[in-house]
N, C-alpha and C positions, 0 to 999 in steps of 0.2 A: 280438110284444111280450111282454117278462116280466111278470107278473105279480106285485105287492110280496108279501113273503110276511107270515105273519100276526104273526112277532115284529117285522118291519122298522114294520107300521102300529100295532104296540102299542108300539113304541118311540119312533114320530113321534108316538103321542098324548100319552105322558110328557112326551117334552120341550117339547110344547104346554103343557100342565099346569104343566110349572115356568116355562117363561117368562109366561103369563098371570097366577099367581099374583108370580112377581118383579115384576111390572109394578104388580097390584093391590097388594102388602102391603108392597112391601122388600123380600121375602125370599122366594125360592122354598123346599120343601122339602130334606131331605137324602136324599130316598129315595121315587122316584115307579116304581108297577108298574100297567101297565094290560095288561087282557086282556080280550080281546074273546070272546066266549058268544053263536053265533045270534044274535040281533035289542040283544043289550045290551055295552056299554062301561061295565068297572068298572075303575074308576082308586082306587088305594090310597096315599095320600101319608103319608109319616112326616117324622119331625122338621119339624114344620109351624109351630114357633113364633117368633117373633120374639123379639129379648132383653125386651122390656117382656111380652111376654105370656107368655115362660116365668116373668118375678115374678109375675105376677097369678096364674099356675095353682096357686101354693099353699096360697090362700086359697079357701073354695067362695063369697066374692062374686064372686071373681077367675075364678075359674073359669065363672061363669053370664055374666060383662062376655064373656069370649074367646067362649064358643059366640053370645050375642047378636049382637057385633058382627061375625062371622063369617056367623053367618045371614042379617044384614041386606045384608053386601056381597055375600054370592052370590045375592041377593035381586033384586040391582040391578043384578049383573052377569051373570047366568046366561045370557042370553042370546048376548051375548058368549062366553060358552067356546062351549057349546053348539053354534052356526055354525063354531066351529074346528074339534070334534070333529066335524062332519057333513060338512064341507070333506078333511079327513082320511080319512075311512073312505067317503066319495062316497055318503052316507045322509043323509037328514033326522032329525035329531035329535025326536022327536015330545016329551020331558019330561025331566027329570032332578034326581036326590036326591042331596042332598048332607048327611050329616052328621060331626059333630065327636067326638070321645073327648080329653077334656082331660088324663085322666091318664093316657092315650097317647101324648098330642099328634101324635094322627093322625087323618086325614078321610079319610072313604070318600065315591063320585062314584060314581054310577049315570047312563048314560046310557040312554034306551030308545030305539032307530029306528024307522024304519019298514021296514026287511026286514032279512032275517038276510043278513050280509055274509060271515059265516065259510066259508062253500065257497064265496063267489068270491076267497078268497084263496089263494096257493098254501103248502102245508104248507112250513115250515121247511127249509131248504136243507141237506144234510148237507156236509162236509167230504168229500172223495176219497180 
C-alpha cells in the first residue's frame, strides 16, 4: 500500500479548509496553504473576505465587527473543522487557534494532535 505523501495530505486539508469555510460564510478563500510540523497543522488562508466584509474592513469599527463575528463562528464551529482535519491526517485533533489579520484579510489555523504524523508520511514524490 502507498502511502499519501505529505503535500497530497496538506493539500487535502486545504481543500477541506476551503470547502468548510464556503459552506460556513459564502465564500471560501482565494488562497489556502497548509503544512503539517510533527504533532501540528498550520493552515494559512488569504483573501478571506466576503464583498460586505471587504467594506467594513475600512473602517476599525468595521474591522473589530469582521474579527468578532469571525471569532464567534469558529467558536461554534470548530469542532466541525477540527474532526475533518483529524479524519484527514488519521489524528485526533486535541485543540485549535485560529486568528484573523484584517488588514491582511488573512486567517491563520493551528491545529495541535495528538502524535506527530509527519514521518508516517511519505516525503514528496520526485518526477523521473
Amino acid at each position: 500500500m502507498v502511502r499519501p505523501t505529505k503535500g497530497e495530505v496538506e493539500a487535502q486539508i486545504a481543500n477541506a479548509v476551503v470547502r468548510f469555510q464556503r459552506e460556513q460564510q459564502g465564500r471560501g478563500p482565494a488562497d489556502v496553504r497548509a503544512h503539517i510540523v510533527g504533532d501540528l497543522v498550520i493552515v494559512r488562508c488569504r483573501g478571506i473576505f466576503t464583498h460586505t466584509e471587504a467594506k467594513l474592513a475600512v473602517s476599525q469599527e468595521g474591522a473589530r465587527l469582521i474579527r468578532s463575528a469571525r471569532h464567534e463562528l469558529r467558536s461554534i464551529h470548530h469542532g466541525e473543522i477540527e474532526a475533518i482535519v483529524g479524519e484527514i491526517v488519521g489524528a485526533r485533533v486535541l485543540r485549535s487557534y485560529c486568528d484573523v489579520d484584517v488588514a491582511a484579510a488573512e486567517q491563520m489555523e493551528v491545529y495541535v494532535l495528538d502524535a506527530s504524523i509527519e514521518e508516517r508520511l511519505s516525503p514528496s514524490r520526485r518526477a523521473a
